[in-house]
Backbone bond lengths (Angstrom), bond angles and torsions (degrees), N, CA, C in turn:
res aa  C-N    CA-C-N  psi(-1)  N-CA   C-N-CA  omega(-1)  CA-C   N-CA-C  phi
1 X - - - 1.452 - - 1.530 110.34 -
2 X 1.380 117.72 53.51 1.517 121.94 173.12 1.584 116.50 -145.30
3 X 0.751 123.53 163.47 1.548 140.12 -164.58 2.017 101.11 -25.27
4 X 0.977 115.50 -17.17 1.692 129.30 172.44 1.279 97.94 -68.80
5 X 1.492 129.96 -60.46 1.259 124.96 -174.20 1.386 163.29 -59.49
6 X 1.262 124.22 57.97 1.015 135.85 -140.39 1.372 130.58 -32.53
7 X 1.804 107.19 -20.28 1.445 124.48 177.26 1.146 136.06 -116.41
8 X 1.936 99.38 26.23 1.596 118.49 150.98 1.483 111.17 -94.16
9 X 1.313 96.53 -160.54 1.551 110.80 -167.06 1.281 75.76 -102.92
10 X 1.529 144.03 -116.15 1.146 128.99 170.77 1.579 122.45 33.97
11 X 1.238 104.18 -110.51 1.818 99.45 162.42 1.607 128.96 -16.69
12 X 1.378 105.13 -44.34 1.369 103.26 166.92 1.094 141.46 -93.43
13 X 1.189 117.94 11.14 1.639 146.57 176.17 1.149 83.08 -117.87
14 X 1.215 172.14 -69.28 1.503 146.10 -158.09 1.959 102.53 -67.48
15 X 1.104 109.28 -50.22 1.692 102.88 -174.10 1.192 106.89 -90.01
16 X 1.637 131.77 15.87 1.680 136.87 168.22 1.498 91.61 44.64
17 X 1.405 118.13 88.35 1.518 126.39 168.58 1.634 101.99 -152.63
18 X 1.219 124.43 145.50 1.601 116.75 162.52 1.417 135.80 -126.68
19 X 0.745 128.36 143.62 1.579 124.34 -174.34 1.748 116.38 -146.18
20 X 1.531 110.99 -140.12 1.857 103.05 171.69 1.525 124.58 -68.76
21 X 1.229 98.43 -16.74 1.735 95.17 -173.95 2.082 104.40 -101.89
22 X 1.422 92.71 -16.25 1.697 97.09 172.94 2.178 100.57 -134.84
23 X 1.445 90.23 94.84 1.576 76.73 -178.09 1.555 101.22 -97.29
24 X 0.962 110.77 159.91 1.850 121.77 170.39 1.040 116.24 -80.12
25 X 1.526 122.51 163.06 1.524 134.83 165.92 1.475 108.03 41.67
26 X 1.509 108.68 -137.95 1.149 149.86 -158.75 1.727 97.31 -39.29
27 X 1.305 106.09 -66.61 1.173 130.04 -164.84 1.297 108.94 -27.14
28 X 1.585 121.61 -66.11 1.658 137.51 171.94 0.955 96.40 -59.56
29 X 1.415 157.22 -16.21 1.560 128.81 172.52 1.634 86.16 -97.35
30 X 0.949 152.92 22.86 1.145 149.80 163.80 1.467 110.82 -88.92
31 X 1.007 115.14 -60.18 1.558 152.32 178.31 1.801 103.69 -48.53
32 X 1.127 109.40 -44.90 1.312 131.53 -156.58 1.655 109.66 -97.67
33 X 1.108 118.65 -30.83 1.581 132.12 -169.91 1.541 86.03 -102.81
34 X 1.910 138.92 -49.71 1.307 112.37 162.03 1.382 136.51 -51.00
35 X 1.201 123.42 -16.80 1.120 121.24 -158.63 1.292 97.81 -112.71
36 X 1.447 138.43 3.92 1.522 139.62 149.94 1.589 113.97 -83.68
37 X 1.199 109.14 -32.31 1.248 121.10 161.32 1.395 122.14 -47.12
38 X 1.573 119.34 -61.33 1.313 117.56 162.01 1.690 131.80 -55.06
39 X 1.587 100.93 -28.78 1.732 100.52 178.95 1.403 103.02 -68.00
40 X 1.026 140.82 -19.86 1.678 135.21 -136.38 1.762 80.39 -114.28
């Protein structure tokens, strides 16, 4: 689970790639505006 790993966050910020554990753009404000949604 370090910069070798392709299927941490870590790992994928060292080889600039993204996927579920590093998603791009939109997605995390997606992610992020649901999940205030649910606290309230």
């Amino acid at each position: 689970m370090g910069k070798g790993d392709k299927r941490s966050k870590k790992g994928k910020l060292f080889r600039g790639s993204y996927g579920n554990s590093r998603p791009k753009g939109k997605v995390i404000q997606k992610k992020r505006a649901a999940a205030k949604r649910a606290k309230k």
